[in-house]
Structures are given as C-alpha cells and as structure tokens.
SETI-588573 format. One record per residue (C-alpha): residue number from 0; chain; x, y, z. Coordinates in nm, 2 decimals. Each point is the difference from the previous one (the first is absolute). Layout:
SETI-588573
ATOM num chaine     px     py     pz
ATOM NUM      A      X      Y      Z
...
END
This chain:
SETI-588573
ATOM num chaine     px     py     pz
ATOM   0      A   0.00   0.00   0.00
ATOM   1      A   0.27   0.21  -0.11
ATOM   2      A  -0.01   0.40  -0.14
ATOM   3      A  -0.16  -0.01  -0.35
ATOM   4      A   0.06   0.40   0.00
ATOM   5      A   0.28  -0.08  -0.23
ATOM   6      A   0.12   0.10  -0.40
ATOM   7      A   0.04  -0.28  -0.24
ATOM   8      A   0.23   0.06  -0.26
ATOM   9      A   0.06  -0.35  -0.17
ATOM  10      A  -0.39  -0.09  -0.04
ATOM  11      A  -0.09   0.33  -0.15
ATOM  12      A  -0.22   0.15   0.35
ATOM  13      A   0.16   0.32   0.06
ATOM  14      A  -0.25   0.11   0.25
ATOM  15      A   0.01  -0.03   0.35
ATOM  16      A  -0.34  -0.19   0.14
ATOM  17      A  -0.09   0.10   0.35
ATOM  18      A  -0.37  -0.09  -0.04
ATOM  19      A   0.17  -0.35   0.02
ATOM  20      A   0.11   0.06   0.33
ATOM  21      A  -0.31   0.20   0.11
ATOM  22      A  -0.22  -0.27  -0.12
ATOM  23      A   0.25  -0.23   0.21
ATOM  24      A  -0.04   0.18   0.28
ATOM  25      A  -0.40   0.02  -0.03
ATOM  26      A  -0.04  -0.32  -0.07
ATOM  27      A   0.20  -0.07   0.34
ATOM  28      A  -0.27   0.24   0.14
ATOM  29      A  -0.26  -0.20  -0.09
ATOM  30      A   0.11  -0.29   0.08
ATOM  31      A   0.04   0.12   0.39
ATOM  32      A  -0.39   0.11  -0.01
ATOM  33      A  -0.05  -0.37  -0.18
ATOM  34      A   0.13  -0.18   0.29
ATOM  35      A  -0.18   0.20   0.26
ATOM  36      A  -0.35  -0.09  -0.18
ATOM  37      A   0.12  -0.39  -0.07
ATOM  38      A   0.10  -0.07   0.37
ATOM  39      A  -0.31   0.12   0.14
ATOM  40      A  -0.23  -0.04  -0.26
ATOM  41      A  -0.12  -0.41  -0.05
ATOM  42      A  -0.14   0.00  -0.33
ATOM  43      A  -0.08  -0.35  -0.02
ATOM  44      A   0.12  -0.14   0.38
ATOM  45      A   0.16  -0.19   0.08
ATOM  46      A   0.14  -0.03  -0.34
ATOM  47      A   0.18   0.33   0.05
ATOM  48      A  -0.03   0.02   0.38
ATOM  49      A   0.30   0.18   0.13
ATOM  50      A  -0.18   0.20   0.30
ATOM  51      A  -0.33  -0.03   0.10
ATOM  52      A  -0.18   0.32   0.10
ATOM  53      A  -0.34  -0.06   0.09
ATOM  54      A  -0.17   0.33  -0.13
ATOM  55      A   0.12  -0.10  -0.33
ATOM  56      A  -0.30  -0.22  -0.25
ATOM  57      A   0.11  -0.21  -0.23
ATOM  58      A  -0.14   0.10  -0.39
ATOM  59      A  -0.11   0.34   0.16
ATOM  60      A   0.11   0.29  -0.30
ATOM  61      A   0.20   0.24   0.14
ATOM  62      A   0.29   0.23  -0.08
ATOM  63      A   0.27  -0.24   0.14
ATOM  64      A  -0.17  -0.31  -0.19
ATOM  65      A  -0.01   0.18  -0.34
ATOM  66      A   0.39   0.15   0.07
ATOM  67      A   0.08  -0.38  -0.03
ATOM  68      A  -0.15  -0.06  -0.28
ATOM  69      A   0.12   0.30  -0.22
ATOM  70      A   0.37   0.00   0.05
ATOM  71      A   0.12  -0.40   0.10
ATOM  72      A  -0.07  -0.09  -0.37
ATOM  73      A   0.28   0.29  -0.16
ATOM  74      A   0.21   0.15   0.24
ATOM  75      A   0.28  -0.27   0.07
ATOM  76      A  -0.06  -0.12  -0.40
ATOM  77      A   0.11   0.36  -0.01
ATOM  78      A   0.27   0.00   0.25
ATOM  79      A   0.15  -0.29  -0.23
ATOM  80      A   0.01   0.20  -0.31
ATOM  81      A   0.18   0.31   0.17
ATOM  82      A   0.24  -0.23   0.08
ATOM  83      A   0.04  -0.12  -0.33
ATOM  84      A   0.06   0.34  -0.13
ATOM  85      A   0.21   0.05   0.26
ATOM  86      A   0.23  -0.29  -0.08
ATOM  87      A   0.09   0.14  -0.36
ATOM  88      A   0.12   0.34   0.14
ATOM  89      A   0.21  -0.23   0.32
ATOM  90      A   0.16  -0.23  -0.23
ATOM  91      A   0.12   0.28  -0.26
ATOM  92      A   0.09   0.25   0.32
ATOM  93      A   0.21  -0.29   0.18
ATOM  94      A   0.06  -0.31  -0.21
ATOM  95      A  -0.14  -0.37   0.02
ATOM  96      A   0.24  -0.06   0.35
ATOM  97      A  -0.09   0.33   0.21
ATOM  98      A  -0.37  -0.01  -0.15
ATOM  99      A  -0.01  -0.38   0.20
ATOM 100      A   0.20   0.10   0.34
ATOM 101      A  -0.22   0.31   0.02
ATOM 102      A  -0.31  -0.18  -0.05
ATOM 103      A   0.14  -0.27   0.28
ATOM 104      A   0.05   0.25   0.25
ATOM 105      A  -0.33   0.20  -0.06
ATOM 106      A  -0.25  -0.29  -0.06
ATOM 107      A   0.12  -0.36   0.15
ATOM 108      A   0.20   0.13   0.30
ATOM 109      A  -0.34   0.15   0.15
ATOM 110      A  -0.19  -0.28  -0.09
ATOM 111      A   0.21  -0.24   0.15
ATOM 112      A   0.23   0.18   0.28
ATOM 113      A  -0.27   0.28   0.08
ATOM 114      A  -0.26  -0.26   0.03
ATOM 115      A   0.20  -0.20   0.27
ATOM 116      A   0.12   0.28   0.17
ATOM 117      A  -0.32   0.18   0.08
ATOM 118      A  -0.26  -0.14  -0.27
ATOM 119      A  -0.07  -0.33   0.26
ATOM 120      A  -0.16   0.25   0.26
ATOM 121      A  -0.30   0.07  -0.19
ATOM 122      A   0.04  -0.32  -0.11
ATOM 123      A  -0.02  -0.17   0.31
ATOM 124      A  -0.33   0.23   0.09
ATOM 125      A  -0.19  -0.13  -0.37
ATOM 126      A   0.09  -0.33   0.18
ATOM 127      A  -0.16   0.01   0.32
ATOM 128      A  -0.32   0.17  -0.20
ATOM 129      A  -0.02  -0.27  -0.20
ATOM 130      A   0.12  -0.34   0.16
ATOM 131      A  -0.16  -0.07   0.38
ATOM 132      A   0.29  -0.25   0.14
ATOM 133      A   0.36  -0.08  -0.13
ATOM 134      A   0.11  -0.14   0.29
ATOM 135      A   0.06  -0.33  -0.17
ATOM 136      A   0.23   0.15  -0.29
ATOM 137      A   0.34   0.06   0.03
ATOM 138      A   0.09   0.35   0.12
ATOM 139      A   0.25   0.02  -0.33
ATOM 140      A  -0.28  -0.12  -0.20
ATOM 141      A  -0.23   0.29   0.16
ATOM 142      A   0.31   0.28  -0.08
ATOM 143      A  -0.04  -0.13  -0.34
ATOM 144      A  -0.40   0.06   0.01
ATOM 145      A   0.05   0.35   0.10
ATOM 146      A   0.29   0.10  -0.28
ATOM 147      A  -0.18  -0.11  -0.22
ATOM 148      A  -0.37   0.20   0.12
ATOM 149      A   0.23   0.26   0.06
ATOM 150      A   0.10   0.03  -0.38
ATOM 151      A  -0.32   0.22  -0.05
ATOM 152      A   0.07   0.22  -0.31
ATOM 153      A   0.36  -0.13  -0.07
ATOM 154      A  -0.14  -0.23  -0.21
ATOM 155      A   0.06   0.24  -0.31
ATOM 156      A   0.32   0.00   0.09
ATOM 157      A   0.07  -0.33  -0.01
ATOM 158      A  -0.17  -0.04  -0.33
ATOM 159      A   0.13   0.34  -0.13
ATOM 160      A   0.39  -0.12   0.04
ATOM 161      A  -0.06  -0.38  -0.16
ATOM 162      A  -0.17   0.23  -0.27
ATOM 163      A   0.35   0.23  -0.02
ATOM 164      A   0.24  -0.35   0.05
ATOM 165      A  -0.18  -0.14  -0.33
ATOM 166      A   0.05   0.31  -0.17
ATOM 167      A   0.35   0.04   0.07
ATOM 168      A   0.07  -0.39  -0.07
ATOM 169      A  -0.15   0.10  -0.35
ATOM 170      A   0.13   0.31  -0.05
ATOM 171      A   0.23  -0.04  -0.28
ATOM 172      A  -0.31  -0.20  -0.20
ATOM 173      A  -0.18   0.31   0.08
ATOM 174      A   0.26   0.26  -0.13
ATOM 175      A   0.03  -0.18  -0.33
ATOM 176      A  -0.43   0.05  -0.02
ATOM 177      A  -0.10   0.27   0.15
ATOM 178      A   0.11   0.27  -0.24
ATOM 179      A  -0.21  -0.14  -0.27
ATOM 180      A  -0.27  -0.03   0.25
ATOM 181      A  -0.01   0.33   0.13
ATOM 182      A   0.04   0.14  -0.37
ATOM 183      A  -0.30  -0.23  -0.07
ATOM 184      A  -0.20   0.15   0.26
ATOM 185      A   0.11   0.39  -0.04
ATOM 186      A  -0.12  -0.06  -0.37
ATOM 187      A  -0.34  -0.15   0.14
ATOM 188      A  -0.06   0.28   0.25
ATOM 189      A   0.00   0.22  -0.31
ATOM 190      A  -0.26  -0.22  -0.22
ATOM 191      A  -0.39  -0.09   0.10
ATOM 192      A   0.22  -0.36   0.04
ATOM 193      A   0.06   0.11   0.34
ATOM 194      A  -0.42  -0.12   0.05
ATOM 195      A   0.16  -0.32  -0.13
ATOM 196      A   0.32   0.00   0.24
ATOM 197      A  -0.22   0.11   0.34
ATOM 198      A  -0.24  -0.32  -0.12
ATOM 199      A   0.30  -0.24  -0.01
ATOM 200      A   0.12   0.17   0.28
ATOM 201      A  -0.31  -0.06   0.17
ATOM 202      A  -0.09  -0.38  -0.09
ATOM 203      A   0.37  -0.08   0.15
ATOM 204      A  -0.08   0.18   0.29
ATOM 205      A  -0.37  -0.27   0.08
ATOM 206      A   0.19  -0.30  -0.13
ATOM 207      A   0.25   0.06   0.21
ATOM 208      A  -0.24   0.03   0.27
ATOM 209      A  -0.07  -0.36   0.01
ATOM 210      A   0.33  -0.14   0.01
ATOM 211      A   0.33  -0.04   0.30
ATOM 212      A  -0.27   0.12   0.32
ATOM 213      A   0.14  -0.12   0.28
ATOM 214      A  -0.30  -0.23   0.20
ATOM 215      A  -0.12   0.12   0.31
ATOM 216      A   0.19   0.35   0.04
ATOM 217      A  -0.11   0.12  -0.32
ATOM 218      A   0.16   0.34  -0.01
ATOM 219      A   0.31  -0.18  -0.14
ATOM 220      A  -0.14   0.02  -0.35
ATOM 221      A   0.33  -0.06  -0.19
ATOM 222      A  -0.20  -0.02  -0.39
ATOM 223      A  -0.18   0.32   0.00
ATOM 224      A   0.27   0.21   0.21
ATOM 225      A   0.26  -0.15  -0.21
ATOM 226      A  -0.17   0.12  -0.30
ATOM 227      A  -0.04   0.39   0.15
ATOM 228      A   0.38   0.00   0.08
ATOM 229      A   0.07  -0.09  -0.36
ATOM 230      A  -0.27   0.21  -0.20
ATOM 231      A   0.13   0.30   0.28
ATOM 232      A   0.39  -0.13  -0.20
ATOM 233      A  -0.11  -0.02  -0.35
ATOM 234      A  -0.31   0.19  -0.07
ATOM 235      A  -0.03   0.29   0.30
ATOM 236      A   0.32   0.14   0.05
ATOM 237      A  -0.03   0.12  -0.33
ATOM 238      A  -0.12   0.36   0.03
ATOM 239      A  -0.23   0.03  -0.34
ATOM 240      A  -0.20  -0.27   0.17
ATOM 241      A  -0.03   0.20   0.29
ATOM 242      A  -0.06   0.34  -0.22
ATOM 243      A  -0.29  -0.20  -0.17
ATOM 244      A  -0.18  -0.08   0.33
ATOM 245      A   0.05   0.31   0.12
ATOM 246      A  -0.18   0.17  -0.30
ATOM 247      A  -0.31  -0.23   0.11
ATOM 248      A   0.02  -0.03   0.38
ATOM 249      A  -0.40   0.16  -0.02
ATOM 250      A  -0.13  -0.30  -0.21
ATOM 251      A   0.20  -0.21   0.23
ATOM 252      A  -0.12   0.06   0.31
ATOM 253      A  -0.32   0.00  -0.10
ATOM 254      A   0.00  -0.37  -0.13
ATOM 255      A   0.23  -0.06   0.33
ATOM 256      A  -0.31   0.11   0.19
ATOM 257      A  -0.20  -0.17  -0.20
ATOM 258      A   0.14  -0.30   0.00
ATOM 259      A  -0.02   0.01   0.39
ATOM 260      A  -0.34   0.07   0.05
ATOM 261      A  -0.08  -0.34  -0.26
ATOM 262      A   0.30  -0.20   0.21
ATOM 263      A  -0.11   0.11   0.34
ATOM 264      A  -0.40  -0.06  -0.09
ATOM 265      A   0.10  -0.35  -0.09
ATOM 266      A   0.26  -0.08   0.27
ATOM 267      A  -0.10   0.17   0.29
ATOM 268      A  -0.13  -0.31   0.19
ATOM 269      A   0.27  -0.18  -0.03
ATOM 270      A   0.36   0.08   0.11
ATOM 271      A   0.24   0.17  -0.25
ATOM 272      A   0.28  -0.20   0.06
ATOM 273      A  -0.15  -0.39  -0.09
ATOM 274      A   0.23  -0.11  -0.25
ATOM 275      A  -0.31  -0.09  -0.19
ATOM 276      A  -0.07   0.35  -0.04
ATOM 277      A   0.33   0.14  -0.09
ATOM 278      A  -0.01  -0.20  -0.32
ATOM 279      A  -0.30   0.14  -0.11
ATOM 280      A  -0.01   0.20  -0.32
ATOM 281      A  -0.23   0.29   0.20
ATOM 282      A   0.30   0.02   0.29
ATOM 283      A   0.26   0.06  -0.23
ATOM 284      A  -0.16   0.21  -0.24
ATOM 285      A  -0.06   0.26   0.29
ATOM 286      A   0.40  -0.10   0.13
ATOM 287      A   0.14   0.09  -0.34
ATOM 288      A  -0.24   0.33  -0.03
ATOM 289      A   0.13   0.10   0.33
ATOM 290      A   0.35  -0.05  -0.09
ATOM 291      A   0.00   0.16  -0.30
ATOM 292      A  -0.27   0.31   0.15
ATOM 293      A   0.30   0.08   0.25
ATOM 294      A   0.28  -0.05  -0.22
ATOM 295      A  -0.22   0.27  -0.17
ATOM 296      A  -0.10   0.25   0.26
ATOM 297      A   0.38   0.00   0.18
ATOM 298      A   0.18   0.08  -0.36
ATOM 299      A  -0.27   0.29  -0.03
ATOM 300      A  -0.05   0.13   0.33
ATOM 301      A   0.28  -0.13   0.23
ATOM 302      A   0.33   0.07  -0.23
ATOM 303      A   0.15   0.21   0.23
ATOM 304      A   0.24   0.03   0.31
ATOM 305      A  -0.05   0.16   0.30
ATOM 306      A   0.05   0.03   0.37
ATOM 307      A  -0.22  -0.20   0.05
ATOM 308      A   0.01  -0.24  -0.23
ATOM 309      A   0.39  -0.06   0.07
ATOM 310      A  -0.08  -0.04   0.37
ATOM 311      A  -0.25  -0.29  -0.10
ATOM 312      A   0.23  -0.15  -0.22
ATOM 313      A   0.26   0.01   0.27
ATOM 314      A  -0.13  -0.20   0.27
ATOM 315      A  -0.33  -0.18  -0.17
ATOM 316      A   0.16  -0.33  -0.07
ATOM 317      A   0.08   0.01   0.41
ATOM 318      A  -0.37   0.06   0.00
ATOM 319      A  -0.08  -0.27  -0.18
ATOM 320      A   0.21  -0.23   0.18
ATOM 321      A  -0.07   0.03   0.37
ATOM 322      A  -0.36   0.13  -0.03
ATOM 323      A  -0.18  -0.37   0.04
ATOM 324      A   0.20  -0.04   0.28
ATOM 325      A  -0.11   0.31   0.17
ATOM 326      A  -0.34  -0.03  -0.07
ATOM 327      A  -0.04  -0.37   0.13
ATOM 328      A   0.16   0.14   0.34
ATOM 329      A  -0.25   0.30  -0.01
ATOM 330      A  -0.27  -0.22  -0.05
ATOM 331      A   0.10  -0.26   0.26
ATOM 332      A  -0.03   0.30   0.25
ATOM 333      A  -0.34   0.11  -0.12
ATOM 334      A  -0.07  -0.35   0.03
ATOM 335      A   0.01   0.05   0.38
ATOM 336      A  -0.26   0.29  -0.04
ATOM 337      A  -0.36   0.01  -0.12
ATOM 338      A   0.06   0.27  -0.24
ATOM 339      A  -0.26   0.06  -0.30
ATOM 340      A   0.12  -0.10  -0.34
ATOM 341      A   0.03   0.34  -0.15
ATOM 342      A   0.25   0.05   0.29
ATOM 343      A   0.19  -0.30  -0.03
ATOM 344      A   0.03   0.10  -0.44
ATOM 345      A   0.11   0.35   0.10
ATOM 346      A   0.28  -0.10   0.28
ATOM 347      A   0.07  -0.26  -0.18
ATOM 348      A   0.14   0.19  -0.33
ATOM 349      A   0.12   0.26   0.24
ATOM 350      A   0.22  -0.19   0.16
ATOM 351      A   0.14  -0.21  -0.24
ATOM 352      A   0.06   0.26  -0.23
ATOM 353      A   0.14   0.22   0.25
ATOM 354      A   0.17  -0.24   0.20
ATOM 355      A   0.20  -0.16  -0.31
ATOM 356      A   0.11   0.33  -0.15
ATOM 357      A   0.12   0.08   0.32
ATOM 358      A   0.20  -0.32   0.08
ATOM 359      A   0.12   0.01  -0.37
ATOM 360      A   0.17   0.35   0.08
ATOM 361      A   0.16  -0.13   0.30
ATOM 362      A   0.10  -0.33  -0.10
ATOM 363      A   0.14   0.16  -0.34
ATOM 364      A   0.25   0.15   0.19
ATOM 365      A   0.19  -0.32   0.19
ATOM 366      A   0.18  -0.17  -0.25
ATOM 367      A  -0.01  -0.34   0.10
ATOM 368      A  -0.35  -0.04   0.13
ATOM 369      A  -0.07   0.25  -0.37
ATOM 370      A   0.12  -0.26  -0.20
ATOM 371      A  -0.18  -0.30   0.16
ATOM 372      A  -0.33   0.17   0.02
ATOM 373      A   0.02   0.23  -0.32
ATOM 374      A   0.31  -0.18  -0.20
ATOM 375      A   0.15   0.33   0.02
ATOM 376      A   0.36  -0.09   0.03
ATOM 377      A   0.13   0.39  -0.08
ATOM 378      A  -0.09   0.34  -0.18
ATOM 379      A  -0.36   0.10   0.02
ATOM 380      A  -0.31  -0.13   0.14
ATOM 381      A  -0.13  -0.05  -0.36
ATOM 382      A   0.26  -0.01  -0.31
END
C-alpha cells in the first residue's frame, strides 16, 4: 500500500495521481465505518454473529444494514486495483528486487509479526464471544485460535503480497508483454472499442468470481481479487482509461446506484457475503459499476494534494491495520454496559478511528516496535 503519487516515465503516465491515494485513504475510511456496522449488526445470525446486541432485529432496514450492502460488494475489489496500479509505478521507481523487499516489510510483516505481537488480544476476546469452554484444548492450540481471530482486516494483506510475489516471479514475462498491452489499451481508450474492452473487462471480473474462494472464511477470494490486481496492471494504470471514465462519472453513478437499488431489492434478506451470492451476475455487476463509478469520481474530483489529504495518506494504512483491533476491545467494554445501539455505532467508530490514528503516530516513531507493527523498517511512515 505504497505512495501512488508518483511520475512514470517508462510507461508513458506523466501525471502524478493523488486521487489514487485519496481513494486509498477513503476507501480505508469506509472500511473503519464497515466494521463498526458488521460487528454489531447480525444480518443473518448467527451466520455472521460477532456481537450480539439485543436492541438490534435481525432483517430490520436501517442505515447500518443498507451501509453493508452498498460498499462490501466494491470497495476492497477496489482496494485491489489501486494496488495494481500501484505496482506498475513501484516496480519502474525501484526495480523487480526493492519492489519485493518493500512489499515484504509493508504487507506480510504486519500480517504475520503484528498479528502475534498485539493482533492475538482482540483475537483472544472474538474467542471467548464465540466459543463457551476450551479448557480441554491445548493452551498453544488456543494462542493459535486467537492469531488467527485476531488477523481481522490483514487479510488483504496477506493476499495483496502473494498477489505482488507472483508478479514479481513473472515479471520479466510481463516486461516483454506489457508494452503491447498498454499500447493496445491507450488505442482502445481512444475508440468506441473501449465499450468492448470495459465488457471483456467485466466478464473476467464474474468469472473470476467463481473460481480460487477460499471455503469457510470467504474474504480470501484469490479469483476475483487476482483479476482487480491485474486489470488495476494492465488496463487501469493507463491514464486514457482513466480520462474516459472521468468524462462519464455522471452516467456512472447513476447505473452504480442503480444497479444497487436492483442488487439490494433482490438480496437484502439474505446475507451479502454467502459465497452463493458473490457469484451472482447482479452482485458483480453493481461491484464492477462501483469500481469503475470511483475510479471515475476520484480522477474528477479528488486529483489533488492537500494538507489534508497528505496527513491521510500518512498514517491511514496504520488506520487500517490496528482499527479491528481497537474496536473489538471497545466493544468488549460496552459489552459490560447496557448502552443503546446508536451509542455502541458511534463509540465504536470513534474509538477505533481515533484510537488507531493515535497509536499509529506513536508507534511510528520506535523503530523496532515500527517495523513489527507497521513494517516500517526506516524513512517515513508512508513511502
């Protein structure tokens, strides 16, 4: 989750792109608020049970419900192609060997070391919500239970730098093609074949839908994210693509919303995470929409640096790590209190929000205990 705010001289982008990292940082934004609905919120318990809070119905409509249901189909499907993008600029700015210790230390290291060091206590309290007695298992068996509960949002991560190893294993096939892909593509984005390229795009992105999901804990979709990191490679880090959807982010927001209103009409007594609705052809017509609606909206709106926007950029990958963690301990203590739902949403975000940014400031400044948590080893907090 490297800077994409970076020139490109070798595949012809000479802009800089901070909606990239804005959209980054959004998308990190909404994925906090996410997990602060999903916790609480059962939508089909105890399928999705995490926490139980008794003033919430099951099937009831409400704002947290339909949060869900807009953003989980798109926003890590985006997350993947940013990184894609992201990867052409890396490898050209460092080469094939720094591109792969960079993305060892930023993605693997705080999936792996950050998750034992710390990620166990949150971990250990998923555990106790969710299994009555371990008595009778092994107390290294039970540290094991609670890394890996404690992985929480990681998981991209983990699937982000296997994405990055394969890249880099293929990387000299991929120098020798992606010229004359890219050329094919630029020459596309100029042509009404581009209608034909978005629709190839697209019937990639369901069929991969369907293929390499992981049983049981289904975020680790290795078909469809695989594809995003690829088409983010070959097909959206080229900036006439990007110009195109730009020039029609009105129309595509509108079939975006849409689309959402058909998927969520269909879908909304069930739970949006069943593999058996992922595959559908409705699910991941309003995924790709949204993808493509943001890609959209951040070149148009969101192509520029400021204050702000670098302070996000800074520390929201921190964010993103440690915020599960936070928030399972903040519930855990509202667990202790009878406090209405609307209270435990809003202290909830609050607090893990605020409580991550904060620790990632601190942390970002020991270098050891950086480089465990953060895989910051030195330089800045986000490079």
């Amino acid at each position: 989750m490297s800077s994409s705010y970076v020139s490109s001289e070798k595949s012809g982008q000479t802009e800089r792109r901070a909606y990239l990292d804005n959209l980054r940082s959004f998308v990190i934004f909404i994925a906090v608020v996410h997990h602060v609905f999903y916790y609480w919120a059962n939508i089909e318990a105890p399928y999705t049970a995490l926490f139980v809070h008794p003033d919430y119905v099951v099937g009831k409509t409400d704002f947290a419900l339909v949060f869900q249901y807009a953003v989980y189909p798109w926003f890590m499907a985006l997350m993947f192609v940013i990184a894609g993008i992201s990867a052409v600029f890396s490898l050209e700015k460092r080469g094939k060997k720094a591109f792969v210790k960079n993305r060892l230390h930023k993605l693997l290291v705080p999936s792996t070391l950050g998750v034992l060091a710390i990620g166990w206590i949150s971990g250990a309290i998923l555990r106790k919500n969710a299994m009555a007695d371990v008595s009778q298992i092994p107390a290294l068996v039970v540290f094991f239970i609670d890394v890996l509960s404690g992985t929480g949002a990681l998981w991209f991560c983990q699937i982000l730098f296997f994405f990055c190893a394969v890249l880099a294993l293929f990387y000299p096939l991929v120098q020798k093609i992606q010229q004359k892909v890219w050329n094919w593509v630029d020459k596309a984005a100029e042509s009404p074949v581009f209608l034909l390229l978005m629709a190839f795009v697209f019937a990639g992105f369901w069929l991969c839908s369907k293929i390499l999901n992981v049983p049981v804990v289904t975020v680790y979709r290795f078909g469809i994210y695989g594809f995003c990191f690829a088409c983010g490679y070959f097909v959206f880090s080229r900036q006439k693509v990007i110009d195109v959807l730009a020039k029609f982010w009105l129309p595509l927001l509108a079939l975006c919303i849409a689309f959402f209103f058909v998927y969520f009409a269909k879908y909304r007594n069930g739970f949006y995470a069943k593999p058996a609705v992922m595959v559908q052809l409705l699910y991941n017509v309003y995924a790709f929409s949204g993808v493509l609606a943001a890609l959209a909206i951040g070149c148009k709106f969101f192509n520029r640096q400021t204050a702000f926007n670098l302070f996000c950029k800074k520390y929201s990958f921190g964010v993103y790590v440690f915020h599960c963690s936070f928030l399972v301990i903040a519930i855990w203590f509202m667990l202790q209190h009878n406090l209405p739902l609307l209270a435990c949403y809003c202290l909830g975000f609050v607090f893990s929000l605020g409580a991550s940014l904060l620790f990632t400031m601190a942390v970002s400044k020991v270098p050891f205990v950086r480089f465990v948590l953060l895989g910051i080893k030195k330089g800045k907090v986000n490079e």
